[in-house]
MARBA-3410 file (N, C-alpha, C, O; in Angstrom, 1 decimal):
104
4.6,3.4,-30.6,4.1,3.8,-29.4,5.3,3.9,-28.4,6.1,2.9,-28.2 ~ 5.4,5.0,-27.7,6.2,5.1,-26.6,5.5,5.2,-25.4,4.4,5.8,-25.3 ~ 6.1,4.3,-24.4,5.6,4.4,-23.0,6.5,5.0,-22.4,7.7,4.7,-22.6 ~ 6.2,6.1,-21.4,7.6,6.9,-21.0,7.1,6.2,-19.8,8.2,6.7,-19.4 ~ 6.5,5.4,-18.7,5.9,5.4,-17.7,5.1,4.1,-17.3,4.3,4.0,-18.2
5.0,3.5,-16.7,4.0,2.4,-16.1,3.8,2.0,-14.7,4.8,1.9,-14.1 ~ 2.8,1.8,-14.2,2.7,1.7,-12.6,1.2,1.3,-12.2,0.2,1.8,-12.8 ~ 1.1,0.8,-11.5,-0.4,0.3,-11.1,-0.5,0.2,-9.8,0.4,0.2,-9.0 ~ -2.0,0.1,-9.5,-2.3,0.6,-7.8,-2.3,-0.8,-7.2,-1.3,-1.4,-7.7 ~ -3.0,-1.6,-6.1,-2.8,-2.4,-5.4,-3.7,-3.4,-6.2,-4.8,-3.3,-6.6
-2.9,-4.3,-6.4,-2.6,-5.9,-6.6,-3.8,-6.2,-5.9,-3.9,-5.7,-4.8 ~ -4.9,-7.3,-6.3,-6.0,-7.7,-5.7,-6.6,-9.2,-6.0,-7.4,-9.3,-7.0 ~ -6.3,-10.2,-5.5,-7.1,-11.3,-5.8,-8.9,-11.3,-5.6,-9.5,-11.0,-4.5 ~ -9.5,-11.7,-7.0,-10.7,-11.3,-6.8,-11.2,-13.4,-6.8,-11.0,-14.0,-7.8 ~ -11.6,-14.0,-5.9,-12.0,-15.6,-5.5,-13.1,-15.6,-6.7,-12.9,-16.4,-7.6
-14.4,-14.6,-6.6,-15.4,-15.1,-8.0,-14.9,-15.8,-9.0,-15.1,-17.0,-9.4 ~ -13.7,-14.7,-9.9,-13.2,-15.1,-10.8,-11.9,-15.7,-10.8,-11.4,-15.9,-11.9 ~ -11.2,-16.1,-9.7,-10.2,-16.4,-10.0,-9.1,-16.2,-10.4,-8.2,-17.0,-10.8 ~ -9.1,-14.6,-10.3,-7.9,-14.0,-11.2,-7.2,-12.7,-10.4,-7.8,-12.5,-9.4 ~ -6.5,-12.1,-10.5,-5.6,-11.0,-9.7,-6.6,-9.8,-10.9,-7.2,-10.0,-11.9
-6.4,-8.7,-10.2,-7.2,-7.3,-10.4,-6.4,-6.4,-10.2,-5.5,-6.5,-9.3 ~ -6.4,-5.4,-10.8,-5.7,-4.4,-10.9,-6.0,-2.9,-11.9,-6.9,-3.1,-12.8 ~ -5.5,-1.8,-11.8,-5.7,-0.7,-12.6,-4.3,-0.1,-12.6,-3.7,0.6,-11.8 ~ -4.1,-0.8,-13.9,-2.5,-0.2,-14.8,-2.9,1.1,-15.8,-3.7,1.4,-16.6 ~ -1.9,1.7,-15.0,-1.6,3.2,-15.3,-0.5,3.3,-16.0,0.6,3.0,-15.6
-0.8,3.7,-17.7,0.5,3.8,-18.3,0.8,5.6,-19.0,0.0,6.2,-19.6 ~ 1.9,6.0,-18.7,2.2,7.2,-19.3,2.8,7.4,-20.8,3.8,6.9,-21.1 ~ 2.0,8.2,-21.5,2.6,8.6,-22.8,2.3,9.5,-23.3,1.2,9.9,-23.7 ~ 4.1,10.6,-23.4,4.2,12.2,-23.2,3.7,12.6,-21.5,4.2,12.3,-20.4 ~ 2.5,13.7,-22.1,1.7,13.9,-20.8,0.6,13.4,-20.4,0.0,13.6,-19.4
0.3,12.7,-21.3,-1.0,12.1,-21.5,-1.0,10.6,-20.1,-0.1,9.7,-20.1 ~ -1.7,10.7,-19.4,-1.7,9.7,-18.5,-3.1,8.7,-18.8,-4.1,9.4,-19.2 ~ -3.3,7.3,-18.8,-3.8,6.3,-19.0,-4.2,5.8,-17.9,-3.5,5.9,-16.9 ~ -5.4,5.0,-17.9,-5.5,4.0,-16.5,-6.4,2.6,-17.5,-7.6,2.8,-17.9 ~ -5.8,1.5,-17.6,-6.8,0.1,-17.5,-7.4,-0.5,-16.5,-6.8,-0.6,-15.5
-8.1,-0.8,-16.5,-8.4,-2.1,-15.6,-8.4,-3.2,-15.7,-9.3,-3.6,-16.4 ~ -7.5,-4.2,-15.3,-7.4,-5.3,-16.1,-6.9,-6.9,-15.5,-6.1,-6.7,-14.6 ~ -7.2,-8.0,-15.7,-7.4,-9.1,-14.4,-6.5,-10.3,-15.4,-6.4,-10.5,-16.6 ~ -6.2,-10.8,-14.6,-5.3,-12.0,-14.5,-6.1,-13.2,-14.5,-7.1,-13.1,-13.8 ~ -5.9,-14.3,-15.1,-6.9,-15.4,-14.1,-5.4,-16.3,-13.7,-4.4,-16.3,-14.4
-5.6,-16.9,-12.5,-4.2,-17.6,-12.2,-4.3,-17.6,-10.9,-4.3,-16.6,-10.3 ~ -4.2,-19.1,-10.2,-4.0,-19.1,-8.9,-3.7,-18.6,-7.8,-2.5,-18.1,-7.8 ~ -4.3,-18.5,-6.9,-3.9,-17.7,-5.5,-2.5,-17.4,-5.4,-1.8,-16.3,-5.4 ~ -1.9,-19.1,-5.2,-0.7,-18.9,-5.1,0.5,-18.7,-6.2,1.7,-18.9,-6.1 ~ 0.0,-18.3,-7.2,1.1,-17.8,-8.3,2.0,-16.4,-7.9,1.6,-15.4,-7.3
3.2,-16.7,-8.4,4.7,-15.8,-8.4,3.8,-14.6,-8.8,2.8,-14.6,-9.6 ~ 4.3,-13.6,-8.1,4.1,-12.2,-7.8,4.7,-12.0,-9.1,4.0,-11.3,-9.7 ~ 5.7,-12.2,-9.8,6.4,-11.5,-11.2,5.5,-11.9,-12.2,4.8,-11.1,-12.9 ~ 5.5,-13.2,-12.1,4.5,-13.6,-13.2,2.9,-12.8,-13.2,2.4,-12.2,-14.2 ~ 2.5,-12.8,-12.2,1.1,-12.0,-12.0,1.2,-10.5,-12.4,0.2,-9.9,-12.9
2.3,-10.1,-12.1,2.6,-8.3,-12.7,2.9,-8.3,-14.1,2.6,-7.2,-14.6 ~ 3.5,-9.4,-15.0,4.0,-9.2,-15.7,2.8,-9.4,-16.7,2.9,-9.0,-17.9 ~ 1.5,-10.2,-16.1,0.8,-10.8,-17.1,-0.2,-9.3,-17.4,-0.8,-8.9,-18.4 ~ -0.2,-8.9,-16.0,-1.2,-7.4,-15.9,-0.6,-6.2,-16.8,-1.4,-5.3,-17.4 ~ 0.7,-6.2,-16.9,1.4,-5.3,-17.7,1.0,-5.4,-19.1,0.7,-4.4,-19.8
1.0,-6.7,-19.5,0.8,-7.0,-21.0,-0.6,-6.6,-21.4,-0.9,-5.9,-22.4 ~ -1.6,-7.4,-20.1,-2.7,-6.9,-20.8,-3.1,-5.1,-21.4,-3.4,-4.6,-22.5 ~ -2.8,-4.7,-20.0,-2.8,-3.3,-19.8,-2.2,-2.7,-21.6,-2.7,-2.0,-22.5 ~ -1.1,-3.3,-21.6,-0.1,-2.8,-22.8,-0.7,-2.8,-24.5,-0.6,-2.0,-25.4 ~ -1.4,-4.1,-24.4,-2.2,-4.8,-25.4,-3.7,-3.6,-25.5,-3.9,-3.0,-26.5
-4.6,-3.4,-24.4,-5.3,-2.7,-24.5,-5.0,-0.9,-24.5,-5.9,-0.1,-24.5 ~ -3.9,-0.4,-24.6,-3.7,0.3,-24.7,-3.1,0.8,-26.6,-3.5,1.5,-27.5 ~ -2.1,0.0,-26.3,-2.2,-0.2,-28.4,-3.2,-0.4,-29.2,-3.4,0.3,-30.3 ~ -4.2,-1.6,-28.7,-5.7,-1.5,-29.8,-6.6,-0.7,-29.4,-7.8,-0.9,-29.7 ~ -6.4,0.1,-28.7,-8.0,0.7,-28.6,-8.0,1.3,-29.6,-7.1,1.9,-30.1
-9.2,1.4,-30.1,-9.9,1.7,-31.2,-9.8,3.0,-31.4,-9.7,3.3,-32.6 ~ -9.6,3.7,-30.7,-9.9,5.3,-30.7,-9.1,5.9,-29.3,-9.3,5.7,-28.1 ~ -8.3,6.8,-30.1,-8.2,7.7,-28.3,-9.1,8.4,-27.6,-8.8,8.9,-26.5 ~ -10.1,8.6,-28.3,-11.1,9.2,-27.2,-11.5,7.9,-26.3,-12.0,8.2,-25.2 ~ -11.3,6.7,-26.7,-12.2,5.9,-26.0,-11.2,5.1,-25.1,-11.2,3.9,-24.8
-10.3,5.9,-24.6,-9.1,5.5,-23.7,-9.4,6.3,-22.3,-9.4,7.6,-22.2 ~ -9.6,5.5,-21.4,-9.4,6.0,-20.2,-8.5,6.8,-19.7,-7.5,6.3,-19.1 ~ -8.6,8.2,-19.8,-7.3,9.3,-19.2,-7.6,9.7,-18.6,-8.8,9.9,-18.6 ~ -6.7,10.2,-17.6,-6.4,11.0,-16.3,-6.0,12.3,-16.6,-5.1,12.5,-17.4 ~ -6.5,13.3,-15.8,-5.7,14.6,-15.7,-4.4,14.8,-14.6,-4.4,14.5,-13.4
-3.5,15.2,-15.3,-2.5,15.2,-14.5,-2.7,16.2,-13.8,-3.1,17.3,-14.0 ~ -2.1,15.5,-12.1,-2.1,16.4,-11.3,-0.5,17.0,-10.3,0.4,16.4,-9.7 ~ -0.5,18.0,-10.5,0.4,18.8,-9.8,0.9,18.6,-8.7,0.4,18.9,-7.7 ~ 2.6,17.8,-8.7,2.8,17.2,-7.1,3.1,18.5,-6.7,3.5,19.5,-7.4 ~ 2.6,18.2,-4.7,3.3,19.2,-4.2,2.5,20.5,-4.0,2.7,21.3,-3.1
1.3,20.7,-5.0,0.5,21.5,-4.9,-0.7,21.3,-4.6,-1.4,20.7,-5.4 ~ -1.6,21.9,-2.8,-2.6,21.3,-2.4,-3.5,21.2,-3.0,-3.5,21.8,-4.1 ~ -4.7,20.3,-2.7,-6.0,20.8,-3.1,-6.6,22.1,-2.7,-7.1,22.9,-3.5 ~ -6.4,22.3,-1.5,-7.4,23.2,-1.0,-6.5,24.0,-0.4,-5.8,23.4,0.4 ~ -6.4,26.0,-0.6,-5.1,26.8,0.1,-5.4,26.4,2.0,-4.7,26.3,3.0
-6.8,26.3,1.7,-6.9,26.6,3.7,-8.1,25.5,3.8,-9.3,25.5,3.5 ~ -6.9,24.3,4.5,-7.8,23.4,5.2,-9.2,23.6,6.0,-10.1,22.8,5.8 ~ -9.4,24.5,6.7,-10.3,24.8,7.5,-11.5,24.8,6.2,-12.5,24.5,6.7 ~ -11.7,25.1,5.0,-12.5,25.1,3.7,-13.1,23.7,3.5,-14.3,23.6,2.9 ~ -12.4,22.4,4.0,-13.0,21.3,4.1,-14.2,20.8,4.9,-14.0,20.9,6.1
-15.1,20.5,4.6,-16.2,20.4,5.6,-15.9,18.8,6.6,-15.3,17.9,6.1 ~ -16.2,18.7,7.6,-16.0,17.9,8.4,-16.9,16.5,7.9,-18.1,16.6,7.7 ~ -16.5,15.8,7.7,-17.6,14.7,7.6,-18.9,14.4,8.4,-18.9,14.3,9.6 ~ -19.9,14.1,7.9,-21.2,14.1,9.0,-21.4,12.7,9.3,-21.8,11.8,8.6 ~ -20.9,12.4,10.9,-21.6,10.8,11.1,-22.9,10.8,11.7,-23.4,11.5,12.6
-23.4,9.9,11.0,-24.6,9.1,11.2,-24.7,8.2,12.0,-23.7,7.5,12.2 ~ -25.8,7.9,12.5,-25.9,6.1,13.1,-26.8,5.4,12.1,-27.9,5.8,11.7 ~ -26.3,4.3,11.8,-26.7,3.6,10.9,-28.1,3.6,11.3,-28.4,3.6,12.5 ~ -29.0,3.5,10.3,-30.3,3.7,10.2,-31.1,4.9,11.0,-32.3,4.9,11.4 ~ -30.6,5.4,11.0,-31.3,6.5,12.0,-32.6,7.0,11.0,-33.7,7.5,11.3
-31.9,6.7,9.8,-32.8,7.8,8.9,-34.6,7.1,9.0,-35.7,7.7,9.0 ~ -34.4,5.6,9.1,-35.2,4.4,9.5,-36.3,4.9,10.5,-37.5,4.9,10.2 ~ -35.9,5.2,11.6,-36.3,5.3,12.9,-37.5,6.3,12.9,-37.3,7.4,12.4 ~ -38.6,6.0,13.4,-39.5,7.2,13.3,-40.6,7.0,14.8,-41.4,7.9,15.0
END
């Protein structure tokens, strides 16, 4: 297995469980990957150690899965190229007042 790629979103201590959280994204070829995968380990534990342990998991779940269909992939997306040619195409968001829908 070749990993051309690895990187993950924001680092999260979750108190329930006691463990750091995260979703490791690993690349291989074009094929893009995403785990989710948790640490257990003190608040205060070394930031290296905590990446390094999420790496592994991530790495470990990505070699055994059972099946590549049953791997979480992403479509790659096109830097640089918008979503939408003309902003104005976006619809504005609708605010509400909370419970309004309630009120009668």
């Amino acid at each position: 297995m070749i990993v051309d790629g690895l990187g993950f979103n924001d680092v999260r201590y979750n108190p329930e469980r006691t463990a750091f959280e995260a979703l490791v994204y690993i690349q291989e070829g074009e094929d893009m990957f995403a785990y989710p995968v948790h640490l257990m380990a003190p608040l205060n534990a070394e930031f290296s150690v905590i990446c390094e342990g999420l790496t592994e998991k991530a790495i470990r779940a990505h070699r055994h899965a059972p099946a590549r269909d049953l791997r979480l992939s992403r479509r790659p997306v096109a830097l640089g190229k918008p979503l939408h040619s003309n902003p104005s195409e976006i619809a504005p968001p609708v605010l509400r007042r909370p419970g309004a829908a309630l009120a009668a």
